[in-house]
C-alpha positions as CSV (number, residue, x, y, z in Angstrom):
1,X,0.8,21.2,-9.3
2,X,4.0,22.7,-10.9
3,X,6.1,21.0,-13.2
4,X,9.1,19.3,-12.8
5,X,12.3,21.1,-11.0
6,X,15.8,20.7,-10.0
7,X,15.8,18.8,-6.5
8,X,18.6,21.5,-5.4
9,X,15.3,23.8,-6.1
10,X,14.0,23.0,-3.1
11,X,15.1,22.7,0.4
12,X,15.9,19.4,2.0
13,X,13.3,18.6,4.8
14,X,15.9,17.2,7.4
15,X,12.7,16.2,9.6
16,X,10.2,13.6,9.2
17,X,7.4,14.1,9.6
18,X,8.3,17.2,8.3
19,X,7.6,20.8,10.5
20,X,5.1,22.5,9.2
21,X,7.1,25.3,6.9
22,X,7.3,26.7,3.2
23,X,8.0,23.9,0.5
24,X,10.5,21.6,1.4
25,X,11.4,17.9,-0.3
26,X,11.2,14.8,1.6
27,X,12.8,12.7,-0.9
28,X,15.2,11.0,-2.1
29,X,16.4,12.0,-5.4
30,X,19.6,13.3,-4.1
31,X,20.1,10.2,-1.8
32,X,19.6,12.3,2.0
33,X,16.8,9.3,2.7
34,X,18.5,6.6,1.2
35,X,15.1,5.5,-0.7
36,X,13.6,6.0,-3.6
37,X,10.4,7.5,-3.0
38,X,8.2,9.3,-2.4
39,X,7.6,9.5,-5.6
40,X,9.4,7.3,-8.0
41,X,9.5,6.0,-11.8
42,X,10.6,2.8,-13.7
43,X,10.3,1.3,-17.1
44,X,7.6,-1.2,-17.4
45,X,9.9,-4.1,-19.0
46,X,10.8,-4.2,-15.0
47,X,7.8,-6.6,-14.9
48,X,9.5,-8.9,-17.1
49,X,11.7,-10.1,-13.7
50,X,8.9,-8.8,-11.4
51,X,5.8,-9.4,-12.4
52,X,4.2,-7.5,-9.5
53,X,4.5,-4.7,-7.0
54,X,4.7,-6.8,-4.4
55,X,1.3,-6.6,-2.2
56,X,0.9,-9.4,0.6
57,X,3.0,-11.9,2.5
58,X,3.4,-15.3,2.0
59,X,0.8,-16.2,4.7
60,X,-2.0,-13.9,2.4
61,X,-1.6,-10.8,4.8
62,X,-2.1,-7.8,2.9
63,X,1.0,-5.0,3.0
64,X,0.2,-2.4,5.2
65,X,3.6,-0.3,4.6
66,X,6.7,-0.5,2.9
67,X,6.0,-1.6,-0.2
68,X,7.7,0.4,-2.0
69,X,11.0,-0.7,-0.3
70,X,10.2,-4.3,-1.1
71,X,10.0,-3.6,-4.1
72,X,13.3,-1.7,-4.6
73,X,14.8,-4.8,-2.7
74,X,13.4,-7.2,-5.0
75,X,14.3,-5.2,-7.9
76,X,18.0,-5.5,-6.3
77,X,18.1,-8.7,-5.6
78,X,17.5,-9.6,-9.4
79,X,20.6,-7.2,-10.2
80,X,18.7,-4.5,-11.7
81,X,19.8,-0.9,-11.7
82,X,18.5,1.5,-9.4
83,X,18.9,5.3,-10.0
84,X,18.5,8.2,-8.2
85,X,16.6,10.9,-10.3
86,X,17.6,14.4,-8.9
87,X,14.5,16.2,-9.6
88,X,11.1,17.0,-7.8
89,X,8.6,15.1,-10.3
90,X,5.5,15.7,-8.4
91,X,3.9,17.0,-5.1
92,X,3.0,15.3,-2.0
93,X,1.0,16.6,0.9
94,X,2.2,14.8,3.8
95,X,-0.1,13.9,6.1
96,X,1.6,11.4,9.4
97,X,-1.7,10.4,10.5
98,X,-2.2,9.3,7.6
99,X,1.1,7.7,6.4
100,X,1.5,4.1,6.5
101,X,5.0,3.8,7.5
102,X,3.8,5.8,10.7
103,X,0.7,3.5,11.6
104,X,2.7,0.3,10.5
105,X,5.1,-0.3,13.2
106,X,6.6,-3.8,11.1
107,X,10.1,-2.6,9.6
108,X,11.2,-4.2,6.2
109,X,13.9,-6.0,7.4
110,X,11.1,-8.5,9.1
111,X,8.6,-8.1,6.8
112,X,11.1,-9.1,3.5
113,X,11.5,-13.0,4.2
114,X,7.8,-13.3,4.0
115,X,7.1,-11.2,0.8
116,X,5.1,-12.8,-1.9
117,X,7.6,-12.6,-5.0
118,X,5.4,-12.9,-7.5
């Protein structure tokens, strides 16, 4: 693990899943993605207006991917600010087989009328 750099640091993955190659940022601190993960922060009064990360659907099913992008919607929708940090805060080995949003074919535009809220 190293500590905390500059996003313009390291180089922009412009793939994804990434190529195999030397240290490269997937994310979205600099806005390339237009997300704001893969790894992300926020202030815990957040769950003042949302009381929880938001984990099944209204019918009980259980979030397989895209959680985090309900979640930023939600946090939207209630007119909260969203910011971009532009800084690597942490290391991710990416693995596709393993990534949810690759096994999950259900795209958050369908799955957001059926998120529980709270």
């Amino acid at each position: 693990m190293s500590p905390c750099v500059s996003a313009s640091a390291v180089p922009f993955s412009l793939t994804c899943p990434p190529a195999v190659e030397s240290p490269r940022r997937l994310g979205s601190g600099t806005g390339e993605r237009l997300t704001f993960g893969p790894a992300t922060l926020w202030r815990m009064s957040v769950h003042g207006q949302a009381p929880r990360y938001p984990w099944r659907l209204n019918d009980g099913t259980l979030i397989r991917s895209v959680a985090d992008g309900a979640f930023w919607t939600i946090l939207a929708h209630l007119g909260l600010k969203l910011s971009r940090l532009p800084m690597v805060i942490g290391n991710c080995h990416f693995h596709p087989e393993t990534q949810a949003e690759y096994r999950v074919k259900e795209s958050l535009a369908e799955m957001m009328p059926r998120i529980m809220k709270v």
